[in-house]
C-alpha positions in Angstrom: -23.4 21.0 8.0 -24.1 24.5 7.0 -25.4 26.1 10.8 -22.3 24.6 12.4 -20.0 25.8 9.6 -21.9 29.5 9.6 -21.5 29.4 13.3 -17.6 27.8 13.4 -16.7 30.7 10.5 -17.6 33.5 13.1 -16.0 31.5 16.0 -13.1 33.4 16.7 -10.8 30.2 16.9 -9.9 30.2 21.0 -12.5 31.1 23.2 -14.5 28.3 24.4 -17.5 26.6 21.6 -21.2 28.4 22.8 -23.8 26.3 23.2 -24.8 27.5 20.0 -22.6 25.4 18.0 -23.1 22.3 20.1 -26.7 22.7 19.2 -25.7 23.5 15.7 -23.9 20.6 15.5 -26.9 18.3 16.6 -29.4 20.3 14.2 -26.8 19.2 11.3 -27.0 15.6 12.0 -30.7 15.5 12.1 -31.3 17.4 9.5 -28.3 15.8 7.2 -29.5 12.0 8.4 -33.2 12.8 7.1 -32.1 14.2 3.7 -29.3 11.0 3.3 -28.9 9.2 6.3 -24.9 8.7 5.7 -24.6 12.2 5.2 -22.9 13.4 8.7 -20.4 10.1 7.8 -19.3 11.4 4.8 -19.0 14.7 6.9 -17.4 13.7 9.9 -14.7 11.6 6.7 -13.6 15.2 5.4 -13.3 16.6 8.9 -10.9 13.5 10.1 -8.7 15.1 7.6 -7.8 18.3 9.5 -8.2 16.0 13.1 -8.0 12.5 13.2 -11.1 10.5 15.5 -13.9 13.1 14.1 -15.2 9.9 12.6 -15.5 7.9 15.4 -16.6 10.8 17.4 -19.3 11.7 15.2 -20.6 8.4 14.9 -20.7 8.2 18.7 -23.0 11.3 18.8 -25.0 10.2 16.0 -26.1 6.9 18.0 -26.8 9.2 20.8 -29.3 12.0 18.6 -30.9 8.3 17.7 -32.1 8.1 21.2 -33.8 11.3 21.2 -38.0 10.8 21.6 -39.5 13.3 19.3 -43.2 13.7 18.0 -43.6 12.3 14.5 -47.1 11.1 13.0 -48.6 11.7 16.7 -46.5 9.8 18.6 -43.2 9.9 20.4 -40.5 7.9 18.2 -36.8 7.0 18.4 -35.1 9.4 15.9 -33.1 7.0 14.3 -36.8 5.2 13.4 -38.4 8.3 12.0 -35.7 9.0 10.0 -35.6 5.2 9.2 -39.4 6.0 8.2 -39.0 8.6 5.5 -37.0 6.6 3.7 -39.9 4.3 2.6 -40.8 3.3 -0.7 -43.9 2.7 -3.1 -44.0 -1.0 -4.6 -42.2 0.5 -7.8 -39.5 1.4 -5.3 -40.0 5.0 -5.7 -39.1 7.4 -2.4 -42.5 8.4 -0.7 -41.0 11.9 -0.1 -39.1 14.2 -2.1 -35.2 15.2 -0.7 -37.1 19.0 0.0 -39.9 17.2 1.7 -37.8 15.3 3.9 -35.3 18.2 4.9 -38.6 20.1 6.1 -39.1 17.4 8.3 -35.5 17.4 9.3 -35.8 21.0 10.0 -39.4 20.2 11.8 -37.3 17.2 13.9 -34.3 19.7 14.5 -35.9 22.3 16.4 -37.8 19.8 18.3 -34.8 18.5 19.6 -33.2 21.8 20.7 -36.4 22.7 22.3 -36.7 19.5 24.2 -33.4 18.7 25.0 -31.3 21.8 25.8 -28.8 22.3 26.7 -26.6 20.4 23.9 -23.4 20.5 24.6 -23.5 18.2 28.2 -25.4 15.8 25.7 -22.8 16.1 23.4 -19.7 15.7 25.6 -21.6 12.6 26.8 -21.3 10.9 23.6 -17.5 11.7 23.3 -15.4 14.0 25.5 -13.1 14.7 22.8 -16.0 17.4 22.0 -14.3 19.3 24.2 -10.9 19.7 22.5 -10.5 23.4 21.2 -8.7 21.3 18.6 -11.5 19.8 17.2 -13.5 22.9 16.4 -10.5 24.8 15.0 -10.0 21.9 12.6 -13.9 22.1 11.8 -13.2 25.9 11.3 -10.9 24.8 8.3 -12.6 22.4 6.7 -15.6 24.7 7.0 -14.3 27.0 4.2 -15.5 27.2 0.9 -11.4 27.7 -0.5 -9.4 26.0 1.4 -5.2 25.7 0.9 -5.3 23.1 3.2 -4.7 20.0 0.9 -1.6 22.3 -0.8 -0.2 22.9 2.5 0.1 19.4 3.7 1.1 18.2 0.3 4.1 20.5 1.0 4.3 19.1 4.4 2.7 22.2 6.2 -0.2 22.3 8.2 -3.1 25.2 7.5 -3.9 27.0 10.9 -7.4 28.1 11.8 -6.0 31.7 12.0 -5.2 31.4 8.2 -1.4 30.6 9.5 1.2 27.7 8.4 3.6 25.9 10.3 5.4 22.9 9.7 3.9 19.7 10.0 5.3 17.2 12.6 8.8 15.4 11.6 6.8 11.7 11.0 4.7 13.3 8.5 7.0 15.3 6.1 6.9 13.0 3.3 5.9 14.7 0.5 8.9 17.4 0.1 11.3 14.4 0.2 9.5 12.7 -2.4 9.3 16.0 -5.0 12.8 16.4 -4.6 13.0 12.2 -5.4 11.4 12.8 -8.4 13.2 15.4 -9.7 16.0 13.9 -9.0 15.5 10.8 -10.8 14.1 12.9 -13.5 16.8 14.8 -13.7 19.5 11.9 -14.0 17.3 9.8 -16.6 16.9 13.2 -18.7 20.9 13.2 -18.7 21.4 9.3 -18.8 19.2 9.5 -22.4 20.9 12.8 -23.7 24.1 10.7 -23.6 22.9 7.6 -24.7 20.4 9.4 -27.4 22.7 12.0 -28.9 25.3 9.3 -30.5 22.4 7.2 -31.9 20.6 10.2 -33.0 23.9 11.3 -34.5 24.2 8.3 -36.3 21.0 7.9 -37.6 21.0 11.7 -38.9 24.6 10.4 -41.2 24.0 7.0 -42.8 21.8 6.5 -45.9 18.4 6.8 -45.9 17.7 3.4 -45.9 19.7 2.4 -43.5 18.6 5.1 -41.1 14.9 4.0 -41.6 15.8 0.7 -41.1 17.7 1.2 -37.8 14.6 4.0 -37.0 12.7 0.5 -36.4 14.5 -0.5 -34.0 13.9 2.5 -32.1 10.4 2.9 -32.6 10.2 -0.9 -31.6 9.5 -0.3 -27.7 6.4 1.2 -28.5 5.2 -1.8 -30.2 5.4 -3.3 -26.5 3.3 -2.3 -23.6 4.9 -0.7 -21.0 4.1 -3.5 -18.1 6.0 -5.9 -20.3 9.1 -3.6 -20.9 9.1 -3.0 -17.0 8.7 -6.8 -15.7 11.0 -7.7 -18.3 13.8 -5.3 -16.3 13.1 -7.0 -13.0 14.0 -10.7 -14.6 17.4 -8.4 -15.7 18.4 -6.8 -12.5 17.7 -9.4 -10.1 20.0 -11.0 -7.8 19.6 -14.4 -10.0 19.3 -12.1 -13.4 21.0 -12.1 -16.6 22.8 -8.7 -16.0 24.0 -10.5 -12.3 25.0 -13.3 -13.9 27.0 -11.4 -16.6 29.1 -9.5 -14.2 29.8 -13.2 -12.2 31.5 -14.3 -15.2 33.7 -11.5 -16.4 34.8 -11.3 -12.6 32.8 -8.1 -11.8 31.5 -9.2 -8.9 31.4 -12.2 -6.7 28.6 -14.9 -7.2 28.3 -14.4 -2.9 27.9 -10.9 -3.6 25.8 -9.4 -6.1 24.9 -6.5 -7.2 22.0 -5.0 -5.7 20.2 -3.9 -9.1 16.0 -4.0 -8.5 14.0 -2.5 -5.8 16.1 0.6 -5.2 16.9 3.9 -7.1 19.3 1.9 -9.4 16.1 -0.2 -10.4 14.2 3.2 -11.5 17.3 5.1 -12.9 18.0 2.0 -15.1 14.2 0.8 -16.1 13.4 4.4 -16.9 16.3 5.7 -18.4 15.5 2.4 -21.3 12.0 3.3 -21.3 12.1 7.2 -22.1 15.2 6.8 -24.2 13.4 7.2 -27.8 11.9 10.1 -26.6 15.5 11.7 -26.3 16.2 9.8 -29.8 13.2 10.5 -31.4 13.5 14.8 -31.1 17.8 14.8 -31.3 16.9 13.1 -34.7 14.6 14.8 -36.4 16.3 18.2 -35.9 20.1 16.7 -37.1 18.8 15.7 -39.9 18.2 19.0 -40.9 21.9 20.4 -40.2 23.6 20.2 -43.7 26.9 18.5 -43.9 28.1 21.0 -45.7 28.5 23.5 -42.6 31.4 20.7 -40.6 33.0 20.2 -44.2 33.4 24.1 -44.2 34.8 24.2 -41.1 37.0 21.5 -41.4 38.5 23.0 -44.8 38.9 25.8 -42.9 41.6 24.6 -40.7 38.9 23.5 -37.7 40.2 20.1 -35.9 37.2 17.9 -35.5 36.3 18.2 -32.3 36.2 22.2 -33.1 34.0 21.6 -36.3 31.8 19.5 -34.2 31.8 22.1 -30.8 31.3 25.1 -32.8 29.4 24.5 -35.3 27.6 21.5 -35.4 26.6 21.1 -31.8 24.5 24.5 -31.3 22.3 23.7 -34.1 21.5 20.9 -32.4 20.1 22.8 -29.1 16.9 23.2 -30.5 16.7 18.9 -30.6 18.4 18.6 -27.2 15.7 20.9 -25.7 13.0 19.3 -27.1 13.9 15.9 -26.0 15.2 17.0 -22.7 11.6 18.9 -21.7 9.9 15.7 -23.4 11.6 12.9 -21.0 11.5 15.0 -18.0 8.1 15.9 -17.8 7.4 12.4 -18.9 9.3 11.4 -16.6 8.2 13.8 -13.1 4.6 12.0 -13.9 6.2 8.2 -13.8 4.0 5.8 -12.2 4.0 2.4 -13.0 8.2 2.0 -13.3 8.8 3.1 -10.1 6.4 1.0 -8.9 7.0 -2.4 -10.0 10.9 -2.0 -9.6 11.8 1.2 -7.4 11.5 -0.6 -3.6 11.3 1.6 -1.4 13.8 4.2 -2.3 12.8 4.3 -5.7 9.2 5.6 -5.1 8.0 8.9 -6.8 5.3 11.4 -6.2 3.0 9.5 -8.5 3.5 6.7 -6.3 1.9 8.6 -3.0 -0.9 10.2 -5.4 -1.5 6.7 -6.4 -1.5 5.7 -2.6 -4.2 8.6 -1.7 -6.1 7.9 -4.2 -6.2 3.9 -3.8 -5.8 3.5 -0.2 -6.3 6.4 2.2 -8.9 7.4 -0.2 -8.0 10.9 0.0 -8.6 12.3 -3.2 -8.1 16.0 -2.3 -4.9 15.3 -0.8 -4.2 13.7 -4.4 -5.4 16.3 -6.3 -3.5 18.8 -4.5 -0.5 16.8 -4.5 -1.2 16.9 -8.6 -1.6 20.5 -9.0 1.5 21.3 -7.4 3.5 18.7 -10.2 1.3 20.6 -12.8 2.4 24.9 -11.7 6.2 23.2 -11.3 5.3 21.8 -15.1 3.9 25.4 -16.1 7.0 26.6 -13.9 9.7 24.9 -16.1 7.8 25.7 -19.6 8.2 29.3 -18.8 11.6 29.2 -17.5 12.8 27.3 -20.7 10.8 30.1 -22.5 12.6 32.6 -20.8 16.0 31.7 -21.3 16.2 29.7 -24.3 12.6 30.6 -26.0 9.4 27.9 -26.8 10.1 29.2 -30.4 13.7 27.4 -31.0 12.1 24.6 -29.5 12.1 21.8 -32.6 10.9 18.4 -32.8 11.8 18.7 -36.9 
């Protein structure tokens, strides 16, 4: 709707809307419905981002620009059944008139219309008296911009002013902080639940033989070998009430069989599903970099009066940073982009922020909202690259 965004951008945000932009607004439609006829939908669908009934309220007017009688072909005609009219076809079901063509009639239709029927706006507020609400038009003054932060804002729960201001958005609809900090969070814990688990097995696999090593590597390497659907579903026959892991703690008196755990559709779910899921990827990097530590180096220390746990501390532990960082930035930005896991067991504390992209993308069919949503995940990605840069340095970063 380019005349009603030219006109909105000038539009100083609180004086009342000129007749100008009513007409603007009309001139839009008819010219947008004669080029693609479910243009001013697809419109009005953007707008009801920034206010909510511009759909509804846009269709309303559209029905009543339809009514308008205009000259077309030498004779007065319905709007709605010229514009009908140029979409016709040839037998080969080829458009009679080109998209140019048909805007010039548009155009032709538009001024008509202004000319006939001014003034606009008591037309307009006929259709819907929401037209009326300074609100409306300020939100139009948003989504009129070519660069907008709008979709960041309200992805960080804050709403983009027409004045090029922020405030917060209302208390109901600040869901998306709470969800970031969910899913670091959980990130966070499974990144520290498979440095603990990892580093022993990683340890181990660094000492035996060779062929024992490569053999027990297997079983590591396994999961991948099963999609990731299956691993998950096969966690939720594990945690239920009814489930294996239930019924374990029944019988060695860990908990009551009237009172079970509550293992699956919560944060417990996630933390546990996850943690199994993205522990090779802890393993995998802890592994590859301890096998590179020579023996010799604990053997020295030990001869040279060092207790164990002093060999191991001192000397044996910071060579294996480099392995504990890789793995660490590995499952945690595998694990900030989670999406199916949390899904199938997380319940409703257990959702992440791929969860509500997933939901605007799917559902609400706001794909903007998503993408912003996505770009902020990606700059706190970029964010924690160059913060591990900074203090501990990409280049001692090993995977072998």
């Amino acid at each position: 709707m380019p005349k009603t965004s030219a006109l909105v951008a000038q539009w100083d945000g609180t004086s009342e809307p000129t007749e100008e932009m009513y007409q603007a607004v009309v001139q839009d439609i008819i010219v947008s419905m004669a080029v693609d006829r479910p243009l001013p939908t697809k419109a009005a669908s953007r707008l009801n981002r920034e206010i909510s009934g511009a759909t509804s309220m846009t269709k309303k007017l559209i029905r009543s620009v339809g009514k308008f009688k205009l000259d077309y072909d030498g004779k007065k005609q319905d709007a709605s059944g010229i514009i009908r009219s140029l979409e016709a076809e040839d037998s080969n079901g080829v458009p009679l008139l080109s998209p140019d063509e048909r805007r010039a009639i548009g155009e032709t239709l538009a001024q008509q219309a202004v000319a006939e029927y001014a003034p606009m706006k008591p037309i307009v507020l006929d259709a819907d008296d929401s037209w009326d609400d300074i609100e409306y038009w300020q939100g139009m003054k948003v989504a009129a911009k070519k660069l907008t932060p709008s979709f960041v804002a309200t992805s960080l729960d804050y709403n983009y002013l027409y004045d090029g201001s922020f405030e917060k958005a209302d208390e109901n609809r600040r869901i998306h902080i709470t969800l970031f900090l969910r899913t670091f969070e959980i990130s966070l814990i499974v990144t520290i639940a498979t440095l603990l688990l990892g580093y022993p097995v990683g340890y181990m696999l660094s000492t035996l033989p060779t062929r024992t090593s490569n053999l027990l590597l297997i079983l590591v390497l396994l999961p991948f070998w099963t999609s990731l659907l299956v691993r998950t579903t096969a966690w939720i026959a594990m945690l239920q009430g009814e489930g294996v892991l239930n019924d374990l703690f029944v019988v060695f008196g860990i908990a009551s069989d009237e009172d079970r755990f509550s293992l699956i559709y919560n944060k417990t779910g996630t933390l546990i599903a996850m943690t199994h899921i993205l522990l090779p990827f802890m393993i995998l990097p802890l592994y590859s970099v301890m096998k590179t530590i020579p023996p010799s180096y604990v053997r020295a220390a030990k001869s040279m009066g060092a207790t164990p746990w002093t060999a191991f501390w001192r000397v044996y532990f910071p060579q294996s940073v480099p392995g504990i960082g890789a793995g660490a930035l590995l499952v945690f930005i595998l694990a900030i982009g989670y999406y199916i896991t949390p899904a199938l067991v997380g319940g409703q504390d257990g959702q992440m922020i791929s969860n509500i992209i997933d939901e605007h993308m799917r559902k609400s069919l706001n794909d903007n909202l998503a993408a912003a949503i996505s770009l902020v995940l990606l700059i706190f990605v970029l964010f924690l690259f160059w913060l591990y840069d900074r203090f501990v340095g990409i280049d001692n970063m090993k995977l072998g």
